[in-house]
TIDO-177404 format. One record per residue: x, y, z of N, C-alpha, C in turn; residue in one letter. Coordinates in pm, whole numbers, plus 32768, in hexadecimal, padded with zeros to 4 digits. Each point is the difference from the previous one (the first is absolute). Example, Ala and Ser with C-alpha at 12.3 -4.5 7.8 and 13.67 -1.06 7.14 Angstrom:
2
85277DC7830C7FA780778000805A80788000a
7FDD80697FB88052807780067FB3806D8049s
//
This chain:
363
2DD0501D42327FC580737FBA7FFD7FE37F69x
7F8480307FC57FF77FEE7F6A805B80607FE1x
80387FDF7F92806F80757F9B7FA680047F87x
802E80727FBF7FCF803F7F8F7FDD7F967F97x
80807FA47FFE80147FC07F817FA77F818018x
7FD08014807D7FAA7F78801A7F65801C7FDFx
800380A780067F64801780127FD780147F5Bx
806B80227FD1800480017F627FEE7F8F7FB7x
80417FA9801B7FEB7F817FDE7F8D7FD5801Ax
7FA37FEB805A7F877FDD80387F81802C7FE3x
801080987FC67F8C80607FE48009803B7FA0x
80A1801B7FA07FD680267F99803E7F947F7Ax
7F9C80257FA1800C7F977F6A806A7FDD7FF1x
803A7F6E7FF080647FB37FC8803B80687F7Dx
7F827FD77FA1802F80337F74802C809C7FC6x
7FC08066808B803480917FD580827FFF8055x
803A7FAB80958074802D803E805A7FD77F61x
7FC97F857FAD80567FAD7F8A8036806F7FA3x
7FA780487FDB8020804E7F8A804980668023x
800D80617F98808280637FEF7FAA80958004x
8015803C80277FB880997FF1802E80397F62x
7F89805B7FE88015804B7F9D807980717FEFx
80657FC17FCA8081809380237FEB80167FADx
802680B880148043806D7FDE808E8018802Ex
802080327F72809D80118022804280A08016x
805280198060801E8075802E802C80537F71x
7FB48068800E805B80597FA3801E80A0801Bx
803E7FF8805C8033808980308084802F7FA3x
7FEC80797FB6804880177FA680377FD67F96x
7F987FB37FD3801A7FAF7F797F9E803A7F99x
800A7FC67F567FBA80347FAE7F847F9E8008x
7FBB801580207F567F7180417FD77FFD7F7Ex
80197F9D7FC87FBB7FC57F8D80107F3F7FFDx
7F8D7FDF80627FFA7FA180407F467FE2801Ex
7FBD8035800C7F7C800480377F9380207F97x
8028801D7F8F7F9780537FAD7F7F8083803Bx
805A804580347FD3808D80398018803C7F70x
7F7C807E7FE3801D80A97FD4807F80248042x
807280077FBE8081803C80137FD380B1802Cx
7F69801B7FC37FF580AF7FE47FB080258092x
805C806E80337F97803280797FBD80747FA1x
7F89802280457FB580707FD7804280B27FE5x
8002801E7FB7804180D77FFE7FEE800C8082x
8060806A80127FF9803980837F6D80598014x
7FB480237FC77F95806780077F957FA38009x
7FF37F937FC17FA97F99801D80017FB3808Cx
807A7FF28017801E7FBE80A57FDD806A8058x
802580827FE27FD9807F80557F4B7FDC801Ex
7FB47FFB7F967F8A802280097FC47F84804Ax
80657F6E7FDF7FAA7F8B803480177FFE80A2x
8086804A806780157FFD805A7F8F8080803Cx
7FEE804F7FD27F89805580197F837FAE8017x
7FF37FCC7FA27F827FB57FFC7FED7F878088x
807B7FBF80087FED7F8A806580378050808Bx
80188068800A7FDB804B80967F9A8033802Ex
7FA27FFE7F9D7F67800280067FA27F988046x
803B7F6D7FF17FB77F627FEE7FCD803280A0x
7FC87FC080327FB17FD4805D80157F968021x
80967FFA807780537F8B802F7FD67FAD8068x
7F8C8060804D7F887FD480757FAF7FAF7FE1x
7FF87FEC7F9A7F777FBD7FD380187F877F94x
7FCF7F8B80067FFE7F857FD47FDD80267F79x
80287FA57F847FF0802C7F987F767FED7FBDx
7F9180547FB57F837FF280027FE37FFD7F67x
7FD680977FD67F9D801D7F9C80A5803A7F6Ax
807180098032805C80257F9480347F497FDEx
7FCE7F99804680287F957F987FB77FEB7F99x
7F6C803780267F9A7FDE7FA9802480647F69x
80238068802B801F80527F8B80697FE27F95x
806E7FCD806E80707F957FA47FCC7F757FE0x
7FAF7FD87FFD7FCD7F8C7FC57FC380477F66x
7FBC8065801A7FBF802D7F94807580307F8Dx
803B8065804F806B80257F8B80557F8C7FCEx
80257F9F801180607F967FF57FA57FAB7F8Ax
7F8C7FFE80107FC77F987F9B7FB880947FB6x
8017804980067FEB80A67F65808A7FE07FC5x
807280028047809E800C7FCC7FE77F6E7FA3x
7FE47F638061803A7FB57F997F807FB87F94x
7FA980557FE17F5B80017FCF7FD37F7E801Ax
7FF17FD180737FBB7F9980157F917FC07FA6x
7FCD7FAC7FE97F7C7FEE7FCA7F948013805Ax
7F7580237FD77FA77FE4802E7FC27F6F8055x
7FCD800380727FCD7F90801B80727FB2807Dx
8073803A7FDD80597FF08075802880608040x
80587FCD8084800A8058808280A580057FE7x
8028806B809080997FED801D80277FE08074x
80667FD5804480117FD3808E806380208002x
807B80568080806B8035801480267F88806Fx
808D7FF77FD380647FD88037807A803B8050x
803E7FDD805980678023805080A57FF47FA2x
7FC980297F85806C7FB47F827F9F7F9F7FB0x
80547FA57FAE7FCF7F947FE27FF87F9D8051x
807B7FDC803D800A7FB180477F897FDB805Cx
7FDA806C80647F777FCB80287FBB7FC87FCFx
7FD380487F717FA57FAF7FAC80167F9F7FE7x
806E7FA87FDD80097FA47FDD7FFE7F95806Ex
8004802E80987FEA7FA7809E7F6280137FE9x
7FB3804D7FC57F80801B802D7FC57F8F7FA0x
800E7FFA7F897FEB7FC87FAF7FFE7F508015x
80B57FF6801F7FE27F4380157FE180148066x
7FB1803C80947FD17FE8806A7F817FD37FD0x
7F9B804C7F9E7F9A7FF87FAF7FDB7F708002x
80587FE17FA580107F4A7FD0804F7FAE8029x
8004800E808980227FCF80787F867F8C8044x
80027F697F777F997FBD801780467F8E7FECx
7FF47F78806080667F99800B7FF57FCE7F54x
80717FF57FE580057F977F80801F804A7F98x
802380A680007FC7806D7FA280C47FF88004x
8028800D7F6B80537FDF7FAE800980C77FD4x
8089804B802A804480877FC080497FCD7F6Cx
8014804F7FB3804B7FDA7F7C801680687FC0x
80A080057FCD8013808D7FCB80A57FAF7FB5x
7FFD80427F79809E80117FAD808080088088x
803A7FC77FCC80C37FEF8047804D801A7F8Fx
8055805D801F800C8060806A7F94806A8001x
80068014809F7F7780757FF6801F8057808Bx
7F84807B802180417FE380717FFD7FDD8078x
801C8011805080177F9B80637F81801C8086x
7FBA804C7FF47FA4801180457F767F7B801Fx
7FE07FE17F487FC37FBD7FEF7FE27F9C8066x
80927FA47FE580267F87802C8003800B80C5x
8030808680108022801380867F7480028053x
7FAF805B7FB17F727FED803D7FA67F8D7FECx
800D7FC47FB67FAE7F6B800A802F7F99803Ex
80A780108022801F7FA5807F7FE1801E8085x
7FF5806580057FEB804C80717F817FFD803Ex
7F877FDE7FB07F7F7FE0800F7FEE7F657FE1x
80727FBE80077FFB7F467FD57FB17FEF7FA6x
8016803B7F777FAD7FEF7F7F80A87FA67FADx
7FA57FA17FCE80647FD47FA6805280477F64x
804780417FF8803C80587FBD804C7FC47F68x
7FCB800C7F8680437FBF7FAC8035805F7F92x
807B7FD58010805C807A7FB1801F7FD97F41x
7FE580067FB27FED7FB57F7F807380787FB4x
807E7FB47FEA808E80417FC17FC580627F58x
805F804E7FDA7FD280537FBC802D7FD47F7Ex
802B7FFE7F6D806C7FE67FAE809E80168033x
80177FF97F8F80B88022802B7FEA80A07FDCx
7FC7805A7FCC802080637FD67F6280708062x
7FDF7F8180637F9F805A805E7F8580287FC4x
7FD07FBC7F977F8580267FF37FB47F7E8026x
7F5B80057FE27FC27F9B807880057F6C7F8Dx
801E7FAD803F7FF17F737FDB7F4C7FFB800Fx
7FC280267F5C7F7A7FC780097FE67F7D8031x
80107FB77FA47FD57F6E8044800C7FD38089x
80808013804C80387FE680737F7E803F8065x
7FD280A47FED7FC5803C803C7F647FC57FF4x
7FDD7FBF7F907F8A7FEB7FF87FDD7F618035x
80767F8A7FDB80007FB7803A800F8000808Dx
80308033804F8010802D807F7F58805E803Bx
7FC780397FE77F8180027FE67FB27FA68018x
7FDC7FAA7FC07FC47F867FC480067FD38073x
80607FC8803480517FA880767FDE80158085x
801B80AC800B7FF5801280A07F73804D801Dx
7FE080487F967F7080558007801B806A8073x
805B80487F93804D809880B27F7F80327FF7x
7FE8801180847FB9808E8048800E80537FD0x
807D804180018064806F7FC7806F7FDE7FA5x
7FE180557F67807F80097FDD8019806F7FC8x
808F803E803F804B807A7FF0804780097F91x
7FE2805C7FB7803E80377F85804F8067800Dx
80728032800F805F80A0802B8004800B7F3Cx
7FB780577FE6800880517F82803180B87FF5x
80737FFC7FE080587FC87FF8801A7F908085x
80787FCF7FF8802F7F928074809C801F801Fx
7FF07FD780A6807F8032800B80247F5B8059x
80B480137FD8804880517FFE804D7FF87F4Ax
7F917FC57F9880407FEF7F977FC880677F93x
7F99805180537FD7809D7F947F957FDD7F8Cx
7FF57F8B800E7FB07F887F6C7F658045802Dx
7FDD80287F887F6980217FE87FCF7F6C7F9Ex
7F8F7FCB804480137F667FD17F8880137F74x
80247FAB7FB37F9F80037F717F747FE18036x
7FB980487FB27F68804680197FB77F5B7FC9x
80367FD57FA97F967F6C7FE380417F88805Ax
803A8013802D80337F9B80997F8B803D806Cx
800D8081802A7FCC8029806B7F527FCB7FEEx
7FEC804C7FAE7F627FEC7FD07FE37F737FFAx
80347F927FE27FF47F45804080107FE18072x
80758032802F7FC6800D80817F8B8020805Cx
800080897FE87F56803C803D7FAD7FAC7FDAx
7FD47FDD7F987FA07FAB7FDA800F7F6D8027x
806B7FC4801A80207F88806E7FDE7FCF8091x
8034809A80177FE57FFC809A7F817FEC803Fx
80117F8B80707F618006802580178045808Dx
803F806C803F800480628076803780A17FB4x
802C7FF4805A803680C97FEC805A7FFE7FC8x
803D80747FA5804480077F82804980A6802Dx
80658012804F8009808880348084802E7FA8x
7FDD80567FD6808180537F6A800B80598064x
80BA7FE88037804580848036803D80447FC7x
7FB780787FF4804B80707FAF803A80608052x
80547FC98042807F806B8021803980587FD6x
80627FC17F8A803380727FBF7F9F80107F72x
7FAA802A7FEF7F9080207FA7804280A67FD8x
801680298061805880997FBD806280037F8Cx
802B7F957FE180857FE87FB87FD97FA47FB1x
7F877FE07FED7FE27F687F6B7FC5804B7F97x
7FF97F9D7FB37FB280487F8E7F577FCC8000x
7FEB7F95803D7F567FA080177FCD803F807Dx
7FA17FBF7FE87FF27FFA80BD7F487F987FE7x
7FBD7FF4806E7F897FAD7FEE7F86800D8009x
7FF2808E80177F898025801F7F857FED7FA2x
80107FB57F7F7FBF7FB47F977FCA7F738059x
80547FD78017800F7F7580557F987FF38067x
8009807A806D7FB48054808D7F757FF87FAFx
800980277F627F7580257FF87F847F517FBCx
805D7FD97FDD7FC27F937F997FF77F6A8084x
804E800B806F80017F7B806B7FEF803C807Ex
7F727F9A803F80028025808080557FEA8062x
806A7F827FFE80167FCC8030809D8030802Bx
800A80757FA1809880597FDD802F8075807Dx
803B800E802C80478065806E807A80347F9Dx
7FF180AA80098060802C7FEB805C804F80B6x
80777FD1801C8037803A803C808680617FE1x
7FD2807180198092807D8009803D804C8065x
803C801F7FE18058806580AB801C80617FC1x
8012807A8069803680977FDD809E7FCB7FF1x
803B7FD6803A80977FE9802B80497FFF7F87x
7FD17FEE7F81805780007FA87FF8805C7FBFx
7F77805380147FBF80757FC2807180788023x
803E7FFD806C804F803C804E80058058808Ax
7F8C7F9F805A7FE27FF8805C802A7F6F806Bx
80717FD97FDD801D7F668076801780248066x
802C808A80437FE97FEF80B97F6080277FF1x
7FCB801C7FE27F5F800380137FA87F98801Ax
804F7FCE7FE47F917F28800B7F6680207FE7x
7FEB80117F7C7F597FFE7FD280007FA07F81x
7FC27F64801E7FDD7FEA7FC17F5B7FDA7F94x
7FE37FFA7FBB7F6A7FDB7FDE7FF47F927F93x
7F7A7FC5801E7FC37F887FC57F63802B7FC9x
80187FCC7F837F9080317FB07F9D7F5B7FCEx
7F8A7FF2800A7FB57F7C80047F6E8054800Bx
7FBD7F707FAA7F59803080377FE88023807Dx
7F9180197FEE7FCB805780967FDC7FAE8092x
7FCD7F787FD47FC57F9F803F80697FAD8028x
80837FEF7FD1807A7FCD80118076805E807Ex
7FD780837FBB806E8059804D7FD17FF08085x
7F63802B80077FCB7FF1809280037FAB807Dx
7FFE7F627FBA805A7F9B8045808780138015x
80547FFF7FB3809A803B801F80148052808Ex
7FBF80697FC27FEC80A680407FF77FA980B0x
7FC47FB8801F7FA68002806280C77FBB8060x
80107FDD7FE0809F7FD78033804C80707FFAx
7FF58074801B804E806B7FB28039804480E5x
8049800F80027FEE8062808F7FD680607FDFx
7FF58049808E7F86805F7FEF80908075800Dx
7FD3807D7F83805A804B7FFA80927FFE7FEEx
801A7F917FA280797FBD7FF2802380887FACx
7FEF80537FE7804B805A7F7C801A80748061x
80728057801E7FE6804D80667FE4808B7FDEx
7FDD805E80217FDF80817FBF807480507FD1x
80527FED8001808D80537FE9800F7FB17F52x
7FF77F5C803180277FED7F7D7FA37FF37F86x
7F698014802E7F9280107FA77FF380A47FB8x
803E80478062801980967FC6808380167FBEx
804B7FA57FFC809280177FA47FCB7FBD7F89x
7FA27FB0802A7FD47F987F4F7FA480767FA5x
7FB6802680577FA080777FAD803A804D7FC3x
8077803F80598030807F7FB1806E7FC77FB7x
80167F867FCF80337FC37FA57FB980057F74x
7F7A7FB1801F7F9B80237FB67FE480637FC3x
7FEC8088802E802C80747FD3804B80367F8Ex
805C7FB67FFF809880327F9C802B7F867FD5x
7F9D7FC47FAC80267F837FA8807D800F7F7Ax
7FE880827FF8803680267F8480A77FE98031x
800E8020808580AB7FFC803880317F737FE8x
7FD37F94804C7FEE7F78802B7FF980107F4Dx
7FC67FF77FA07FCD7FFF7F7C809A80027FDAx
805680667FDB8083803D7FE580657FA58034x
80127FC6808F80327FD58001801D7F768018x
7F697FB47FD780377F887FB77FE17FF17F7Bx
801180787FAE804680137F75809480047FEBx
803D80298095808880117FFC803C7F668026x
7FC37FB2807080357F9E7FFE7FDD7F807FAFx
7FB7800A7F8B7FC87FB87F7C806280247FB3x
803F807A7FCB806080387FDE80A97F968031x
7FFC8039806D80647FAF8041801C7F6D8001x
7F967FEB80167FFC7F2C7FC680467FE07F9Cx
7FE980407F98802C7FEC7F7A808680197FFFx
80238071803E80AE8019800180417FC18058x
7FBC7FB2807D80567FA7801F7FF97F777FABx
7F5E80097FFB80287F567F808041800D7F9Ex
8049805A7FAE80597FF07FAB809A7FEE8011x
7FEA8066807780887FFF805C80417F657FF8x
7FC27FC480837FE27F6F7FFD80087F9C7F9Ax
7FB780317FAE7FFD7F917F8B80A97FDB7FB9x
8034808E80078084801B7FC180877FD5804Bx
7FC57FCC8061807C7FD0806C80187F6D7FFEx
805E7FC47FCE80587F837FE57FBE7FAB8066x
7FAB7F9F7FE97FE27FAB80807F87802A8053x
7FA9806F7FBF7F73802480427FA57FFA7FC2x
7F8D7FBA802D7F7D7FDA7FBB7FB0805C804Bx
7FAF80567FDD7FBF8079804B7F7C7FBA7FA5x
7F9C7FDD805A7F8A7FE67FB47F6A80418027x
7F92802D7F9C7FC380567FDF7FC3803A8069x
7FC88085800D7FC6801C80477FB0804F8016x
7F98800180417F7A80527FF67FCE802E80A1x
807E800480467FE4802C80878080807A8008x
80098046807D808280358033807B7FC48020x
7FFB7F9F7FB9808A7F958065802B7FB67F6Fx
80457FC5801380407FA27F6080597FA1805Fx
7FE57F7F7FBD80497F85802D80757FDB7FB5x
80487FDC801F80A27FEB7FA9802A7FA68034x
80327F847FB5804C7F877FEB80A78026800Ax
80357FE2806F808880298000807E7F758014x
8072800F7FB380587FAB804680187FCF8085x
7FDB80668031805B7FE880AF7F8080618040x
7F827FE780067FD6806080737FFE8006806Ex
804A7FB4804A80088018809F808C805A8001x
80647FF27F8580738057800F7FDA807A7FC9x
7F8C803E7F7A800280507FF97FA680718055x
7F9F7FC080677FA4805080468080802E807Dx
80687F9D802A807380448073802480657FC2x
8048800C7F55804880437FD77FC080947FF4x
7F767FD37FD67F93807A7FED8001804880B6x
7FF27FB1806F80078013804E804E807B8048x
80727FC37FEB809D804A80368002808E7FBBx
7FC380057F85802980AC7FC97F247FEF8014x
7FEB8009807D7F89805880377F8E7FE87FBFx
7FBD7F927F957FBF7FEB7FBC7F8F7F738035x
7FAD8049802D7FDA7F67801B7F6D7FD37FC2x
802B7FA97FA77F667FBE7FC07FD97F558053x
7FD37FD87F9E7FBF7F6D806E804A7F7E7FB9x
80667F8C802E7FD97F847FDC7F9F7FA08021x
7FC77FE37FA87F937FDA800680397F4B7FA8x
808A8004800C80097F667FB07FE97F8A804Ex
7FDE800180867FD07F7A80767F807FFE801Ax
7FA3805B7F9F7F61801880147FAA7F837FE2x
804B7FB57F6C7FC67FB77FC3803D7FC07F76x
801B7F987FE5805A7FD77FB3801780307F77x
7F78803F7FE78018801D7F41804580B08044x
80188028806380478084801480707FF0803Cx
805C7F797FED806B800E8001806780437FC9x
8052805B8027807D804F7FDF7FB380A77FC5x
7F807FE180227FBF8089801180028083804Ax
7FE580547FEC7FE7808780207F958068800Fx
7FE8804B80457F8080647FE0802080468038x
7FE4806E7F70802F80AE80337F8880327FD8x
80018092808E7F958048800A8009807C7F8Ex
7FCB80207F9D800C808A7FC88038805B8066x
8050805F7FF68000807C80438000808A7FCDx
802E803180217FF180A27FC0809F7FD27F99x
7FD4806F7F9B80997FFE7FAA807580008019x
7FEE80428060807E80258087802A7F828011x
7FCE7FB9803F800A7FAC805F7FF47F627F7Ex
7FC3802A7FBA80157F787F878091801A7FCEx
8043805A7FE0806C802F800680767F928022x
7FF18037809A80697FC380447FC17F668013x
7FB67FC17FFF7FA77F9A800E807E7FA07F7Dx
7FEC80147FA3805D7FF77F5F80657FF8801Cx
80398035800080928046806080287F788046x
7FD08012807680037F86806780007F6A7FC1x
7F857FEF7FC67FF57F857FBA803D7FCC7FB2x
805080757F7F80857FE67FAE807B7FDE804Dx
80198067807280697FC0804580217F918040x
7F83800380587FCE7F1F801580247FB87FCAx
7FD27FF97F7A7FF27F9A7FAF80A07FF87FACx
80668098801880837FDA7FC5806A7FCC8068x
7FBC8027809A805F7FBA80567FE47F557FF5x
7FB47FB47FB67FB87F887FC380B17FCB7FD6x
805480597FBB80577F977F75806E806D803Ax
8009803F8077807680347FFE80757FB58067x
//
């Protein structure tokens, strides 16, 4: 009799049984500042009205004519330019499987900054595209030359820009980026993820190169169980994309939680004023602690250079705190860290935790 492990072996891919799944780490009763989530749920009178609203949806029926409406409102919210389209995602992440499926042409070369994140790389192996990861400075901003020579060399299909970028928060200099674009002889896709929390963003870029993709997600907006992401590109570009898209990938529950998101920008507005606010008081926090390099940031999250971070993420651990080591990601983020903004509350004890870590260090 065949066994499992025989039929596995035989029928499914060498290289995905090889790899490691995407974890998440448990956090049942801890302070979650680990993921770069909106720490903020919605007022109670606002959740009142949105649970009203989604007992309304129309759960019978395949999702139709309300994506089309969230396509529209989504490129009114992030003023699209003229002349281009929008395409919804299952998150980003889809987008970014939809995308190197796109340029999914033998010989076709992915390329994106290290550290970055990890999607990139995951989806262009995953489609046997050759994947070239080009290291960042020591202080995480982009190695022009490296990036442009690397360019030159491989001629990416795709190359991914995370503006900001995670997991080091680096909004990369505007006359690097712009040599680039103008380098590239394929697609040039600026992920603006956390775009809620920067001070730039590219929609200058969207307007002046055809060849430019802007991608964003609600998820940081403060919608991440919602999984809506969107991609903004000419019209004649999106439509190819588009055409790889499943049919009704966005489901109606979560296209009507995005709308009535839409709705009340001004909330979502407030409170990532509060956690822009908050950045700053933990980067000073940080800065002031014997042995921590907390470096800049223009996302919800801040990266920090620590003595001991595999001892201080346990220590953070044990008193209920859990953020991310991220120091085995990639070599220039050795003895690193990344913490998620949270509510004050919760940045609070976040401080708290992290001071105590770092004194069980010399005790």
């Amino acid at each position: 009799m065949t066994t499992l492990d025989q039929r596995m072996t035989r029928y499914l891919r060498a290289d995905v049984q090889g790899m490691h799944g995407y974890a998440v780490q448990p956090s049942a009763g801890m302070v979650k500042v680990d993921t770069m989530e909106n720490p903020f749920q919605l007022p109670a009178e606002l959740r009142r009205q949105l649970g009203e609203r989604l007992a309304e949806v129309a759960l019978n029926r395949y999702p139709a004519e309300r994506g089309e409406v969230l396509r529209a409102e989504l490129a009114k919210h992030a003023q699209m330019p003229e002349g281009c389209d929008i395409m919804l995602g299952n998150g980003s992440d889809e987008l970014i499987s939809l995308l190197t499926l796109a340029a999914d042409v033998s010989g076709n070369v992915v390329l994106a900054p290290l550290p970055g994140f990890v999607m990139y790389e995951m989806s262009a192996k995953l489609q046997g595209l050759k994947f070239i990861g080009v290291p960042t400075t020591a202080d995480f901003q982009l190695d022009g030359p490296a990036m442009l020579t690397a360019i030159r060399e491989h001629q990416p299909a795709i190359v991914w820009l995370a503006y900001p970028n995670n997991p080091t928060a680096s909004l990369w200099d505007d006359g690097v980026i712009d040599a680039i674009i103008e380098a590239a002889p394929g697609l040039v896709v600026m992920d603006e993820a956390y775009q809620p929390f920067a001070s730039r963003d590219s929609l200058a870029r969207l307007k002046r190169h055809e060849h430019v993709l802007i991608m964003r997600t609600m998820s940081k907006f403060g919608l991440a169980g919602v999984r809506i992401g969107y991609l903004m590109g000419r019209q004649k570009l999106i439509a190819e994309i588009d055409k790889l898209r499943p049919p009704f990938n966005i489901s109606v529950l979560n296209c009507e939680a995005a709308l009535f998101a839409l709705e009340h920008t001004d909330e979502y507005a407030r409170q990532a004023e509060v956690i822009r606010a908050e950045r700053s008081r933990i980067f000073a926090a940080l800065q002031a602690l014997p042995g921590v390099t907390p470096f800049p940031s223009e996302a919800n999250m801040i990266l920090a250079r620590v003595p001991d971070a595999a001892a201080i993420f346990a220590g953070m651990k044990a008193r209920q705190v859990l953020i991310k080591n991220v120091s085995g990601l990639h070599p220039l983020l050795a003895h690193c860290l990344r913490i998620t903004v949270g509510t004050p509350e919760e940045n609070t004890q976040m401080l708290a935790a992290f001071t105590a870590a770092l004194k069980d260090l010399t005790a």
